[in-house]
C-alpha positions as CSV (number, residue, x, y, z in Angstrom):
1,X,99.5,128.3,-46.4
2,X,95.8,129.2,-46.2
3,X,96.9,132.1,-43.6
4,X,99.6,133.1,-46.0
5,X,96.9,133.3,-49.1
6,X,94.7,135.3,-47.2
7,X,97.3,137.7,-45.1
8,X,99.8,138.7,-47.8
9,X,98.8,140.8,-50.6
10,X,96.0,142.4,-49.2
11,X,97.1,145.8,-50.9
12,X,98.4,147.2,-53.9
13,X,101.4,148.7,-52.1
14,X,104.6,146.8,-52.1
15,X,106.5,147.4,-49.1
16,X,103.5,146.7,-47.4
17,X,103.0,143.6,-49.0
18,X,107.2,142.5,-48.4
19,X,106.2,143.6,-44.6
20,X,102.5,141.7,-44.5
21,X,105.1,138.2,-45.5
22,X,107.6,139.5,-43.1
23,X,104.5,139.7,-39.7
24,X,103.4,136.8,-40.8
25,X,106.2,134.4,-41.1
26,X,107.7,135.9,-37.8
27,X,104.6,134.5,-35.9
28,X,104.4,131.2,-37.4
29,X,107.7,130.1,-38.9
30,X,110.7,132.3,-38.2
31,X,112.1,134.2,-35.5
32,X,112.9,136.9,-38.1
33,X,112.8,137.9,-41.7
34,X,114.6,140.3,-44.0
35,X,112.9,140.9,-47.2
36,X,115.1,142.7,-50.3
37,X,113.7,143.6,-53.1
38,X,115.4,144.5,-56.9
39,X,116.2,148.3,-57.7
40,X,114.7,148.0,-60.9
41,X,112.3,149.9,-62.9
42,X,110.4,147.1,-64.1
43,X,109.6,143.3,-63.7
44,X,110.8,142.4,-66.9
45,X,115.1,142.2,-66.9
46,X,116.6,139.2,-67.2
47,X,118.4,138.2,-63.6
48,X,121.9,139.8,-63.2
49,X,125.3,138.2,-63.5
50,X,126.8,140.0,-60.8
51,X,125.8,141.2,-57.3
52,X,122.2,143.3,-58.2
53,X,121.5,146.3,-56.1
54,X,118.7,145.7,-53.6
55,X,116.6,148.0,-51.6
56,X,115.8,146.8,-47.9
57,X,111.7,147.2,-47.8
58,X,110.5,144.5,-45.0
59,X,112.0,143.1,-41.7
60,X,110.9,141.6,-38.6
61,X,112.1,139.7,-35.5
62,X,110.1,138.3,-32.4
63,X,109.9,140.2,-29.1
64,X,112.9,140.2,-27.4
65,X,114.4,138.2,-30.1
66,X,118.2,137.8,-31.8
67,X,117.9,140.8,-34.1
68,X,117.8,139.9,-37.4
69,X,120.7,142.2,-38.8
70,X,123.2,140.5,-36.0
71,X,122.7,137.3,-37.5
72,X,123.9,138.6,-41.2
73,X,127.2,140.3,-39.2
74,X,127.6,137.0,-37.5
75,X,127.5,134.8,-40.1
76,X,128.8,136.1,-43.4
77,X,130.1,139.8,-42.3
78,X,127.1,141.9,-43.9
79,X,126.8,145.4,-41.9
80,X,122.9,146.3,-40.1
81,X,121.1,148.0,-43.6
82,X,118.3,150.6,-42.1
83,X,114.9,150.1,-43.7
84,X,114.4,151.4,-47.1
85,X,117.9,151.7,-47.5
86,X,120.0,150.7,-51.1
87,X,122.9,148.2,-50.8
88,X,125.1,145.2,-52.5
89,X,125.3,141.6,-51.2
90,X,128.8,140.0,-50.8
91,X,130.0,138.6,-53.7
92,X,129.1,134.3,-52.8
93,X,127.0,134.8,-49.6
94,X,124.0,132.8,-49.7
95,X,121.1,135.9,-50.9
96,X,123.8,137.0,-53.6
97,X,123.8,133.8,-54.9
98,X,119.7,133.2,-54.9
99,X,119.2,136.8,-56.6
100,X,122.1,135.3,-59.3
101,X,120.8,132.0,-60.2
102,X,117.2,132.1,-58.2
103,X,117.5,129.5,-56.6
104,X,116.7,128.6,-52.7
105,X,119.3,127.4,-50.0
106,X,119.2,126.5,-46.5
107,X,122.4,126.7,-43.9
108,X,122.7,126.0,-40.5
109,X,124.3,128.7,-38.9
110,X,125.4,127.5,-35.1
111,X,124.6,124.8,-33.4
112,X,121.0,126.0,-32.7
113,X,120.4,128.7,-35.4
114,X,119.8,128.1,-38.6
115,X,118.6,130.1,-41.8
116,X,116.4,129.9,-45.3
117,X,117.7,132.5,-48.2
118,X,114.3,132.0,-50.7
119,X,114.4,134.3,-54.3
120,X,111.1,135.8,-54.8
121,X,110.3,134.9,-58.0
122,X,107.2,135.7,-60.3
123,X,106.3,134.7,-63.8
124,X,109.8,134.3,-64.7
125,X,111.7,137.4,-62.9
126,X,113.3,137.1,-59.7
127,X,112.3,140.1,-57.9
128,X,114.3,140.0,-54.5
129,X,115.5,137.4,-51.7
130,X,113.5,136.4,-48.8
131,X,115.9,135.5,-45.5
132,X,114.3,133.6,-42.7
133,X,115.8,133.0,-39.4
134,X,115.2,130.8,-36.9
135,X,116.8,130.9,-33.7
136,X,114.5,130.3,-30.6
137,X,112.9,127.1,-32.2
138,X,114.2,123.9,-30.6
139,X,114.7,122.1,-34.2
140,X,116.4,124.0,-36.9
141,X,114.8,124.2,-40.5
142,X,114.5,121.0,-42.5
143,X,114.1,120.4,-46.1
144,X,109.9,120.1,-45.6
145,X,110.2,124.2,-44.0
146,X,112.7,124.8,-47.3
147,X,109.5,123.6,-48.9
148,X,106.8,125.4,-47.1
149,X,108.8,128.6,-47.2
150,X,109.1,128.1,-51.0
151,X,105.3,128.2,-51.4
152,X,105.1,131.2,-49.1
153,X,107.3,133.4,-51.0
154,X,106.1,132.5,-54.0
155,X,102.6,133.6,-53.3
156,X,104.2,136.6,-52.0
157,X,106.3,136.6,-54.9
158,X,103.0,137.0,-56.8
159,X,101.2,139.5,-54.8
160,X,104.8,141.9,-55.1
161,X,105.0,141.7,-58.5
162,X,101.3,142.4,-58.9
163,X,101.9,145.8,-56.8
164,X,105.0,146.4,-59.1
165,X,103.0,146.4,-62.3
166,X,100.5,148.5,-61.0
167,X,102.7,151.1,-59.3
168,X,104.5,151.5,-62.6
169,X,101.2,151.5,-64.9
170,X,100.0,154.2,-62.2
171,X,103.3,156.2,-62.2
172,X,103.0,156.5,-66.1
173,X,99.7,157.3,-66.4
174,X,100.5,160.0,-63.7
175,X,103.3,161.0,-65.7
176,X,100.9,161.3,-68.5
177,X,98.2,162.8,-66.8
178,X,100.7,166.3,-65.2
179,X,102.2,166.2,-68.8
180,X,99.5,167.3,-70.5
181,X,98.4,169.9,-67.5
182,X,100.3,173.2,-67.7
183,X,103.2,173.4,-65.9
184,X,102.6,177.4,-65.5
185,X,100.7,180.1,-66.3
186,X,100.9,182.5,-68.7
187,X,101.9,186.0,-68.2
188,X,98.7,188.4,-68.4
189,X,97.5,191.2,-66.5
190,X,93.8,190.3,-66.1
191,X,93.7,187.8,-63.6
192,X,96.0,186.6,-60.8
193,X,96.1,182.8,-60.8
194,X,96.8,179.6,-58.1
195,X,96.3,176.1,-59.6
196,X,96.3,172.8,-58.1
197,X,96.2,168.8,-59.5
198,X,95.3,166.2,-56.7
199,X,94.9,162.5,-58.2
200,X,92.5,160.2,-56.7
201,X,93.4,157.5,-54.4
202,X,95.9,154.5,-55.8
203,X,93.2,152.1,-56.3
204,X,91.3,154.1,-58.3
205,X,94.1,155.1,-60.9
206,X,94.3,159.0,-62.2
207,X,91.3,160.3,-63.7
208,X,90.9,163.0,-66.7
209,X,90.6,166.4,-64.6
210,X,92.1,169.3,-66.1
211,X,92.6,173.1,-66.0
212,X,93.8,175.8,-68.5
213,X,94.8,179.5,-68.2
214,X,94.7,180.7,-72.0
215,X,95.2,184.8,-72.8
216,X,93.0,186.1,-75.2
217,X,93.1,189.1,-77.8
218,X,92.4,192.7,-76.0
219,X,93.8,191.9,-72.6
220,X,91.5,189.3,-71.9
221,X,92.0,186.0,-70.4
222,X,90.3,182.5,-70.7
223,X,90.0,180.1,-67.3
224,X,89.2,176.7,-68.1
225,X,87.9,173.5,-66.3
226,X,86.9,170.5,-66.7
227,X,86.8,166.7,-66.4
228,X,86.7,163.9,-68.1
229,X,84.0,160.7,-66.9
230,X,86.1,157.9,-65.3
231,X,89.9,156.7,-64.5
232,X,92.8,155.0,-66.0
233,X,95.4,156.4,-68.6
234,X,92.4,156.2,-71.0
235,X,90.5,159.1,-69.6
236,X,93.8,161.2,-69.5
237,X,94.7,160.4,-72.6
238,X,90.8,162.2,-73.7
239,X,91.5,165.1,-70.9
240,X,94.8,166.0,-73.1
241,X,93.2,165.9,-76.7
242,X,89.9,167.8,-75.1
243,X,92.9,170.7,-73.2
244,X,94.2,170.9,-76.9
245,X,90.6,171.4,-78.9
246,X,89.6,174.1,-76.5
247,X,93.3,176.0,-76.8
248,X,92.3,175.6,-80.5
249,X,89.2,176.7,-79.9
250,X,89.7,179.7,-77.9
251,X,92.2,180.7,-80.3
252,X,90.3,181.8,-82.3
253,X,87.9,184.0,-79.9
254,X,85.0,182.0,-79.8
255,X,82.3,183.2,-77.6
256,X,81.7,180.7,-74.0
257,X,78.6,178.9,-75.4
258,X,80.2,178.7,-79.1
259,X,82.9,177.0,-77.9
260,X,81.5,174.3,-76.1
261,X,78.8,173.9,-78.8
262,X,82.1,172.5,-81.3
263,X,83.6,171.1,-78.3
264,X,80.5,169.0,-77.6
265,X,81.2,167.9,-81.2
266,X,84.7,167.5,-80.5
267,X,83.4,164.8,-77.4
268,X,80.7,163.1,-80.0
269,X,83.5,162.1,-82.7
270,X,86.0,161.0,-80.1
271,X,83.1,158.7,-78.9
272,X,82.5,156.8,-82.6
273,X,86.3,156.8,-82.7
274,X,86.2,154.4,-79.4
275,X,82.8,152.8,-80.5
276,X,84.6,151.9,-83.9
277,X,87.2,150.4,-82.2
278,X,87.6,146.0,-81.5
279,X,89.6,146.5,-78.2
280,X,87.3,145.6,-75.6
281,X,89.1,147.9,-72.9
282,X,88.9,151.2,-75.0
283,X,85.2,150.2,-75.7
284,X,82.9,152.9,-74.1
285,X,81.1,156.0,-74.9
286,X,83.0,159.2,-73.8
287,X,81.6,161.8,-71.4
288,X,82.9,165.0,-70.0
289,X,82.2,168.4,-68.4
290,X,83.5,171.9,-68.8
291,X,83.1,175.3,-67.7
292,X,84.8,178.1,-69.6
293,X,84.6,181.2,-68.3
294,X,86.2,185.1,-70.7
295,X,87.1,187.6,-68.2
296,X,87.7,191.3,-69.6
297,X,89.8,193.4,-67.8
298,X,89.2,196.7,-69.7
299,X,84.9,196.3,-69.1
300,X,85.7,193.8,-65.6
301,X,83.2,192.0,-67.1
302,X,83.2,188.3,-67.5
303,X,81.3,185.5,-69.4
304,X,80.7,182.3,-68.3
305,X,79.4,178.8,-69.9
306,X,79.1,175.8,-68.5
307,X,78.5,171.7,-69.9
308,X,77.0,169.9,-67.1
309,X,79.8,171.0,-64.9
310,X,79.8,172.0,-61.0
311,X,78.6,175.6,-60.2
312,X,81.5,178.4,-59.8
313,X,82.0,180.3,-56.8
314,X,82.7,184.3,-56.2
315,X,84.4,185.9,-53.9
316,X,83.2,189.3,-53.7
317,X,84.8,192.8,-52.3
318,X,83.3,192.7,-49.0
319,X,84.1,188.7,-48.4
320,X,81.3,187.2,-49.0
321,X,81.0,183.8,-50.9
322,X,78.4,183.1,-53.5
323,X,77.8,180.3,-55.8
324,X,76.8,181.6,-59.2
325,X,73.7,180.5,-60.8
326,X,74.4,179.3,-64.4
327,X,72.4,177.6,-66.7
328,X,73.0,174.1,-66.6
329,X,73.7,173.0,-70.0
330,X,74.3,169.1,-70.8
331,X,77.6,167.2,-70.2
332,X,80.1,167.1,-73.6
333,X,79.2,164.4,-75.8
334,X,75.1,164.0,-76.0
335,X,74.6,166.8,-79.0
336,X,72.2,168.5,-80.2
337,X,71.1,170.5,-76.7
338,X,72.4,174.4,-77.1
339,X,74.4,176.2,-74.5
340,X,73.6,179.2,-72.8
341,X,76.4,181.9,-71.3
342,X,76.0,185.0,-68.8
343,X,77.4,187.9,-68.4
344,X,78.5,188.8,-64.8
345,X,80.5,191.6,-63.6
346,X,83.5,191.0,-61.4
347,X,85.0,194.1,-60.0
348,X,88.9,194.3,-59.2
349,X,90.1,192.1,-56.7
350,X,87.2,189.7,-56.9
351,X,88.3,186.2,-56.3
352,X,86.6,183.3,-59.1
353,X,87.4,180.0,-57.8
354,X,86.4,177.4,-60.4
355,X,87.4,173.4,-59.5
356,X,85.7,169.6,-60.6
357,X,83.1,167.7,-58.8
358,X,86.0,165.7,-56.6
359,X,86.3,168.6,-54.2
360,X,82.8,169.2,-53.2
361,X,81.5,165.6,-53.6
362,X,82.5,162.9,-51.3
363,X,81.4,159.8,-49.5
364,X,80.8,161.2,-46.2
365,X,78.5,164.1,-47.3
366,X,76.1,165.8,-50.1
367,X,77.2,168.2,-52.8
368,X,75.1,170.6,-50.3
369,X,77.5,170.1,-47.5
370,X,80.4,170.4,-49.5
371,X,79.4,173.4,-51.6
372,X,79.1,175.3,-47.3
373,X,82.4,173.9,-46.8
374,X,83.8,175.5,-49.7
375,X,82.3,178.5,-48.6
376,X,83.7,178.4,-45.5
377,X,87.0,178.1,-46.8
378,X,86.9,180.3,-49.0
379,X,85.8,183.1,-46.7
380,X,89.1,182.8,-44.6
381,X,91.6,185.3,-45.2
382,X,94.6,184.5,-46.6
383,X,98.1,185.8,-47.2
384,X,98.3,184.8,-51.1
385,X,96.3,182.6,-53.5
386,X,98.5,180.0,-53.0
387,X,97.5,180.0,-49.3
388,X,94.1,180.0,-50.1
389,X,93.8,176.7,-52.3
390,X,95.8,175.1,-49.8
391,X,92.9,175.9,-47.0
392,X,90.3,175.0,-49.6
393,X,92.3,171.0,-50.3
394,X,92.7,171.1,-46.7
395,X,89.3,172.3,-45.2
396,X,87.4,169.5,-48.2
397,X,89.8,167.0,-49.0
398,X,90.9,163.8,-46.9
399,X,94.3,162.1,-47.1
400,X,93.2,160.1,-49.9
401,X,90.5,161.7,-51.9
402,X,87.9,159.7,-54.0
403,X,88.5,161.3,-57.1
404,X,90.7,163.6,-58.3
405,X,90.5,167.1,-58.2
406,X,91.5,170.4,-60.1
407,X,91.4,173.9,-58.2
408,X,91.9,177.4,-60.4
409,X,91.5,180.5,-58.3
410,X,91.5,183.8,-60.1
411,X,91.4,187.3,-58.5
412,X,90.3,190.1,-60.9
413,X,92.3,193.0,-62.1
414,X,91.0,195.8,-64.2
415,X,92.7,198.3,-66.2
416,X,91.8,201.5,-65.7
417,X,91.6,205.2,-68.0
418,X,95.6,205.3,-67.5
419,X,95.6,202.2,-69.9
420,X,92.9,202.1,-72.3
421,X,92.1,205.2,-74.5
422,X,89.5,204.8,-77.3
423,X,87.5,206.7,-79.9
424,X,84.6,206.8,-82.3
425,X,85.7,207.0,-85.8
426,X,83.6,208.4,-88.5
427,X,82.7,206.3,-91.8
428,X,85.2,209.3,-93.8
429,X,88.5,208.9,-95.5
430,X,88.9,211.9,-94.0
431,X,88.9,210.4,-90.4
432,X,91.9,208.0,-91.2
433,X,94.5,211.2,-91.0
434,X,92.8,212.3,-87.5
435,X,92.5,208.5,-86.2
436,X,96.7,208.5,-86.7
437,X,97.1,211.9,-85.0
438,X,95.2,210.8,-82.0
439,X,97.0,207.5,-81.3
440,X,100.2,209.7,-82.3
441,X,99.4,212.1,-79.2
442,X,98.2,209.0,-76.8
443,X,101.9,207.2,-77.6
444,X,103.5,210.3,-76.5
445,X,101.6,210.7,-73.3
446,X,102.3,206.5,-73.0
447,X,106.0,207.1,-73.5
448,X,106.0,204.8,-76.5
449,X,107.2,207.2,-78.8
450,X,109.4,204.5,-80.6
451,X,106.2,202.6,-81.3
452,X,104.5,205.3,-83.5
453,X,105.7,205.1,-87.1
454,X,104.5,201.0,-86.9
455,X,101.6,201.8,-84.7
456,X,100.5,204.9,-87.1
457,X,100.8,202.0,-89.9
458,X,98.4,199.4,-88.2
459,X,96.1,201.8,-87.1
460,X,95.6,203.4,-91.0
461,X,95.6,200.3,-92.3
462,X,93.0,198.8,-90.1
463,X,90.6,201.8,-89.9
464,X,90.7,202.3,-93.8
465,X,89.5,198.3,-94.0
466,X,87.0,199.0,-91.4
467,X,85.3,202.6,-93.3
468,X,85.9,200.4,-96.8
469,X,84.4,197.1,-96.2
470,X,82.4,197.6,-92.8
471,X,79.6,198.9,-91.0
472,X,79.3,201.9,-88.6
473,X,79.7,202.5,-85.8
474,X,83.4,202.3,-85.9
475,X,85.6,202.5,-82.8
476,X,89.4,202.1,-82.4
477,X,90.9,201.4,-79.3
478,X,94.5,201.3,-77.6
479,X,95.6,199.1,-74.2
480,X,99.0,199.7,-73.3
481,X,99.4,196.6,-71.1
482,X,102.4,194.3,-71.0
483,X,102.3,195.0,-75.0
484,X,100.4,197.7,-77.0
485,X,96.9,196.3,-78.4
486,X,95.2,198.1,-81.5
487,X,91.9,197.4,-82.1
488,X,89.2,198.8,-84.1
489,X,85.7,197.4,-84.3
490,X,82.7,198.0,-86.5
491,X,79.2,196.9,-86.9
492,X,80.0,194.3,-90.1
493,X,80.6,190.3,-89.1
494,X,82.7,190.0,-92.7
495,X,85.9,188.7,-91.5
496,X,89.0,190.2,-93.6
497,X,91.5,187.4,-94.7
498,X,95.3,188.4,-95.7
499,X,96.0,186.9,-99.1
500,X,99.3,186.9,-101.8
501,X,98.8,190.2,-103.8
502,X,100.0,190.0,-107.7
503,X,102.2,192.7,-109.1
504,X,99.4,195.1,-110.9
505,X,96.8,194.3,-107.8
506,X,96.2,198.1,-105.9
507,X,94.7,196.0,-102.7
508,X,95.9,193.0,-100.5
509,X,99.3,194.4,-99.4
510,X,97.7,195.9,-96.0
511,X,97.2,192.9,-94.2
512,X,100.7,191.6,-95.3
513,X,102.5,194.6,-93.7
514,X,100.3,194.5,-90.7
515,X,101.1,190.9,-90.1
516,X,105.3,191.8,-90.6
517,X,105.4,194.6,-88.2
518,X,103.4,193.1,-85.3
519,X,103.5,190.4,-83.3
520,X,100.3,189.1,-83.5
521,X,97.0,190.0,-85.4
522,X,93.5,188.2,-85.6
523,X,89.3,188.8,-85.8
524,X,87.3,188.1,-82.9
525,X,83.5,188.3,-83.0
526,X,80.9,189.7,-81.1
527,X,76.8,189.3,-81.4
528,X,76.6,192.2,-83.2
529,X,80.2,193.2,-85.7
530,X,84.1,192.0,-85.3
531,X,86.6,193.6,-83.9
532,X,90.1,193.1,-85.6
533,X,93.6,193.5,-83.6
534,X,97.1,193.7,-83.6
535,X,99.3,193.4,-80.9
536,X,102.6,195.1,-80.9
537,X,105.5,194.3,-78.1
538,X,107.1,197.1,-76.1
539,X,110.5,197.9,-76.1
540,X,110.8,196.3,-79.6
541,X,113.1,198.3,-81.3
542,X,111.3,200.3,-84.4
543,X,111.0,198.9,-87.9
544,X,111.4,201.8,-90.3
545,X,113.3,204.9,-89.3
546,X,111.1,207.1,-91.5
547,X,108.5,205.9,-94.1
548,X,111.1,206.1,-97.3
549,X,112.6,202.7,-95.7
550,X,109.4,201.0,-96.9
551,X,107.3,201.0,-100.4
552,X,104.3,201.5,-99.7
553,X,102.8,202.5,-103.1
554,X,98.6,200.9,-103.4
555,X,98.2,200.1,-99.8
556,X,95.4,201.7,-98.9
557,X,95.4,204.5,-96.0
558,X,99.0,205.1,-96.0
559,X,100.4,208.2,-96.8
């Protein structure tokens, strides 16, 4: 018994407990053991009033002994069940009966074999049937062994359904933990993208690591990472509502170091929520890191921010690895410390591979040595991006890693003259007229002559509000990328706001019909002015035939 306590149950892992009873009692007590176990998703079902469904997790014999499956042939007809493997008692024989009412038996099988069926049964629930067989010992098992192997498998019994509860608390908060990751990326031309998730070891439980690919306004593209402090469904639950406030957050085109300035405060609420809070496990100040890094395609610049979070790496042209020097900035959640962002630039086909402290940090070795490991790896050539974060995981990662880890690797794309045209626009009336014969002549040279009554529209409308209510200079802008983005900018940060025009009003109709005949429109903000967009989708087929189909008396710029 004091072997037993100290021998099974050493892990969290249940065949490896069922096995650690099975090595045991082979050496001491039996001269083999078949352990079964319930196919059931939890713990908690009442026992069965038919023949249950078992799984085959643990058996053993002695060296050189009577195998244990010939003695269930022999004796009541049951065929040799591979490790692992699913099957049904027969209906009466002596471990259907146990699983059924969970109770113990012992039968003498021959005149010197003889055989224990023990339920293993925990707070309750029988789990599965323990079979010991005994076959080489000269006296054949008593009711005192029906006893001792009673207490055995109940300990076991214990240790089992110990692992069960916390594989199936560990499988859900994995569940939870890849549900709230994306399960792809988005379609965008600025970037080409290869992601990976890696939990932390079982006994640690998952942790709150995350990663975000989020297209922005103007072809641009937001990469996102970041982790949350500690393990446990808790902190993945956080690393979900945290993903959410920053999709929010970019939404609505805030710059790198704005962003995590009201994500900080997002962090600092979502700690007095816990504070406020009696249950003692939720108890716990909340802390977190992120980098969030804008790259534009059109400029192949990119702007990067950081909270406390592990430097970035780049990849440049020539295949060299550097490790970007960013200001530091303070983890999410202390307040009150600003953020700073910088401007890099990132020519086409550079490689920006951002990831969490698990990768680079690890028992064995300093950040230091990780970081030249990283470098290492990512200085090998490989076929694709996948390829490459799969020499990165391999090159830093063990088996079982100590924490988990997220991995977003980006290479650059730019788009060149052939997709962006742009020009300055005088602050004239006048210079609405020549602003719609321009982007007129650019759709034809595109091919997207079906786009140009609606694009002509957006482009007066916007340009009139710009010359009306802004400041020069004034630039408009097309991108003909996987949909056609209009954009004019001026020097004025007053943001325009699409309201419900009344019957006799002559304004506040433009916004409305720009917001009908695109797909998308919004204001983003820079240091110095806004720039407001619209987004129309190719191959979309044209609104209005000719401008008759649509009143358009009062809005301004139309004609």
């Amino acid at each position: 018994m004091n072997e037993a306590s100290v021998r099974v149950g050493t892990t969290l892992d249940i065949a490896r407990t069922a096995q650690e009873l099975a090595d045991l009692a082979t050496e001491r007590f039996a001269d083999a053991v078949i352990v079964d176990l319930l196919e059931s998703s939890s713990g908690d079902e009442p026992p069965a009033t038919d023949t249950p469904v078992v799984r085959r997790v643990a058996q053993q014999s002695v060296p050189d002994g009577y195998p244990e499956t010939n003695y269930l042939e022999a004796i009541y007809g049951e065929s040799s069940v591979p490790p692992q493997q699913l099957h049904r008692y027969t209906d009466g024989s002596p471990p259907a009966r146990a699983l059924v009412t969970g109770r113990p038996s012992r039968h003498r099988l021959d005149a010197s074999a003889s055989m224990l069926v023990i339920p293993l049964c925990a707070r309750g629930t029988t789990l599965g049937v323990a079979q010991f067989f005994r076959h080489h010992k000269p006296d054949a098992y008593r009711d005192e062994d029906l006893l001792l192997a009673q207490e055995i498998a109940a300990r076991a019994a214990v240790a089992i359904d110990n692992a069960r509860r916390y594989t199936h608390a560990r499988a859900a908060a994995l569940t939870l933990q890849r549900s709230l990751l994306p399960r792809s990326t988005p379609v965008q031309s600025a970037v080409e993208v290869a992601c990976r998730y890696l939990p932390a070891a079982a006994q640690l439980g998952v942790g709150g690591d995350w990663y975000d690919v989020i297209p922005l306004s103007g072809a641009r593209v937001a990469l996102v990472v970041g982790g949350v402090v500690g393990h446990g469904i808790h902190a993945a639950a956080t690393m979900g509502r945290l993903r959410t406030a920053v999709r929010t957050l970019a939404d609505i085109d805030l710059p790198p170091d704005e962003l995590l300035t009201h994500l900080d405060d997002v962090v600092i609420r979502l700690s007095a929520e816990v504070s406020a809070q009696t249950d003692a496990e939720s108890v716990g100040d909340i802390g977190a890191t992120c980098l969030y890094a804008v790259y534009d395609p059109v400029s192949s610049h990119c702007i990067l921010a950081r909270a406390g979070h592990v430097l970035p790496a780049v990849v440049n042209g020539n295949g060299t690895v550097d490790i970007l020097d960013l200001p530091p900035g303070p983890p999410l959640g202390l307040g009150g410390l600003p953020f700073e962002a910088t401007e890099i630039d990132l020519p086409e086909g550079s490689l920006l591979a951002l990831y969490t402290d698990g990768l680079i940090e690890a028992r064995d070795h300093d950040i230091e040595t990780g970081l030249t490991l990283l470098r290492q790896a990512l200085a090998q050539p490989a076929p694709s991006l996948e390829s490459a974060c799969d020499t990165v995981l391999e090159t830093l990662l063990p088996a079982r890693p100590d924490d988990d880890v997220a991995l977003l690797l980006a290479r650059t794309h730019a788009l060149g003259s052939r997709q962006v045209a742009s020009w300055d626009v005088e602050a004239d009336p006048a210079a609405v007229s020549r602003a719609r014969a321009n982007v007129s002549q650019q759709l034809t040279t595109w091919g997207l002559d079906e786009l140009d009554f609606t694009t002509e529209l957006v482009v007066s409308e916007l340009v009139t509000n710009a010359i009306r209510y802004g400041r020069p200079p004034i630039q408009l802008r097309l991108i003909h990328d996987h949909t056609l983005l209009c954009e004019v900018s001026d020097d004025s940060s007053t943001t325009p706001h699409q309201r419900r025009a009344r019957g006799y009003d002559e304004g506040g109709r433009g916004l409305l019909l720009v917001s009908q005949v695109t797909e998308h429109w919004g204001t983003r903000h820079a240091r110095h002015g806004k720039t407001v967009w619209a987004e129309c989708a190719l191959g979309a087929p044209e609104l209005f035939s000719d401008a008759a189909a649509l009143d358009v008396e009062g809005v301004p710029g139309v004609v």
